[in-house]
N, C-alpha and C positions, 0 to 999 in steps of 0.2 A: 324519664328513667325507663329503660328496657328492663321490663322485670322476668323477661325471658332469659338473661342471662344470671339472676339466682341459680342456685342449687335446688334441681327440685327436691331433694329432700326438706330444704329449708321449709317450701311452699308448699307439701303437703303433709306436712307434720301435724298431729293432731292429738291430744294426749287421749290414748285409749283404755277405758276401764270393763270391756266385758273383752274375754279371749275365750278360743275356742280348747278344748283338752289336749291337744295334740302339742307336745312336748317339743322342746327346740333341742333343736341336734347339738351337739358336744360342739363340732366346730363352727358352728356359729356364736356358741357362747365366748369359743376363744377368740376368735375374733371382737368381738364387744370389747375385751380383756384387753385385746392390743390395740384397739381404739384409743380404750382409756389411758393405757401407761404414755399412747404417745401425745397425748394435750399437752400444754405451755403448761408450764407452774413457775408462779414466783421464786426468782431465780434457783431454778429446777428443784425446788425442797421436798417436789414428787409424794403428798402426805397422803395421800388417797389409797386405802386397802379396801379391797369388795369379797364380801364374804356371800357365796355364792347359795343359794336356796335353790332345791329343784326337789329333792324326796318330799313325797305326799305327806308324811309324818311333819315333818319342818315345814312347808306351807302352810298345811291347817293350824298349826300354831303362829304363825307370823300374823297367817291373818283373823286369829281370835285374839291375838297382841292387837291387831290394826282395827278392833270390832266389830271386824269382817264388813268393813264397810269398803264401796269399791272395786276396783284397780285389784286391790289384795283376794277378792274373793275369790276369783277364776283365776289370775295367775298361774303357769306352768314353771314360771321362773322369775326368782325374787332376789336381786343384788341389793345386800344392805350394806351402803356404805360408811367404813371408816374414815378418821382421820386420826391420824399420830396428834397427842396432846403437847404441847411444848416443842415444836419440832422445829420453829425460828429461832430457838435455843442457838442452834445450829445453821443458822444465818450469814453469819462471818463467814464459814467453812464453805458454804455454797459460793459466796460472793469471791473468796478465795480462788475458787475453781473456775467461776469464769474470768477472771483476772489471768491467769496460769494457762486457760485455754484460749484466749483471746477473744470470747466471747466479747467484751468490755473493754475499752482501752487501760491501758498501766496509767492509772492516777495516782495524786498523793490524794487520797479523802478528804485529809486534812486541810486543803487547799479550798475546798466546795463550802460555797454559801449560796444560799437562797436569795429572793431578788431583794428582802429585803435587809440582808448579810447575816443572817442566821445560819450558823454551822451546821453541815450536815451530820446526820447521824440515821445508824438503821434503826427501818423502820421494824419492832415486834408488834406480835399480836395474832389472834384466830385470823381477824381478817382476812390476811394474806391465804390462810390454809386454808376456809371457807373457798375464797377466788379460785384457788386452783381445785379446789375440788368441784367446783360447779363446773368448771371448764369440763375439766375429766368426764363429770355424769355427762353435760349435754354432746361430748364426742360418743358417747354408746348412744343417745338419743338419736343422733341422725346415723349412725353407724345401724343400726338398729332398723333403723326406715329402709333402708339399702338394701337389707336381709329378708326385707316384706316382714319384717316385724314392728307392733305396735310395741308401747311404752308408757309411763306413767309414773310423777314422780309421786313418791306419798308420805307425807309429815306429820298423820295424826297417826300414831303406834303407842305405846306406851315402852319406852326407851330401857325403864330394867325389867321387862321381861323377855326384852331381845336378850338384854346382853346375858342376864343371868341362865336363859335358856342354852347359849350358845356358847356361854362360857369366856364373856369377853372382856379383857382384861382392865383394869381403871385407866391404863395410861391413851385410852383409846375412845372419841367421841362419836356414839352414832351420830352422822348429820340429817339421812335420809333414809327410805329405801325406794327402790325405783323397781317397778314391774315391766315384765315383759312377755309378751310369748304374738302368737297367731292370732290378730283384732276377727272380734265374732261380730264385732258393729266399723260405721263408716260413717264415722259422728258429721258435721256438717260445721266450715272454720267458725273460730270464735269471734265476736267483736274485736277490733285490733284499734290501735288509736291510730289517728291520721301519721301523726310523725311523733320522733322522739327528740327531734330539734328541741336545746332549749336557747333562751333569747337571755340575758342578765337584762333585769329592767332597766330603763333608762332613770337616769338621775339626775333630775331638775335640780339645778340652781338658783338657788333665790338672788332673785335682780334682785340690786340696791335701788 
């Protein structure tokens, strides 16, 4: 394998937790922003909302929410990410619109079974909103590397003091928040595992 032909952002991605002060420019934030709207989403259900941190007042609280541990301490700038709660509700309606735009070929649904003649039917559930919301963060992640900026995702916060600090509604789940700003360090890559090849085991037969 030619690993010269990666993305070098792929291959110098590093998740960074100390940044320097020096505050990221408005249009690089927007950019980040159109990174993320333009990720794949299960069929386009687009649930990902980012509520944007940069005032020194709103940091220092994000990161006494996150125990100031990390990533959160030095951040310049902190996307906490949404997702719409129930929003495969509205599943049909997406799956609709690529049928209508030819995304999809015109089928009867009704017609579709599985290999072992199980009727299809849509799939609900976070899952899917999850999926597309990881895609979304990790397009500001290398979006982000491109900009000479570091990044860091971070999952220890404590979840209602975001929201009730920022006033953020039930119908809406934090999944994340992800730091960013100007890396003050030049960490060294992590252990990576050989491949992510999986094999199904083989399945002996008992001779008679």
């Amino acid at each position: 394998m030619d690993q010269s032909k990666l993305l070098p952002e792929i291959k110098a991605r590093r998740s960074i937790r100390k940044y320097t002060s020096q505050a990221v420019e408005q249009e690089k934030i927007d950019l980040l922003l159109e990174a993320a709207r333009l990720a794949p989403s299960v069929c386009n259900l687009q649930p990902l909302k980012i509520l944007v941190v940069n005032k020194p007042v709103d940091l220092a609280f994000v990161s006494r929410a996150s125990y100031s541990l990390g990533a959160v301490a030095t951040a310049p700038l902190i996307f906490v990410a949404l997702v719409q709660k129930n929003i495969t509700d509205c599943l049909s309606v997406r799956v609709g619109e690529l049928l209508e735009n030819g995304a999809i070929p015109q089928i009867n649904l009704d017609n579709l079974v599985s290999a072992e003649g199980k009727p299809f039917k849509l799939k609900l559930g976070n899952k899917y909103t999850y999926m597309s919301a990881a895609a979304a963060l990790e397009h500001i992640v290398l979006q982000a590397l491109h900009l000479n900026l570091g990044s860091c995702w971070v999952n220890h916060f404590d979840e209602a003091e975001v929201r009730a600090y920022f006033s953020i509604p039930p119908d809406f789940e934090i999944i994340s928040l992800l730091t960013l700003g100007y890396a003050e360090e030049n960490p060294k890559p992590r252990p990576r595992l050989a491949s992510l090849l999986y094999s199904p085991p083989v399945i002996q037969e008992n001779s008679v």
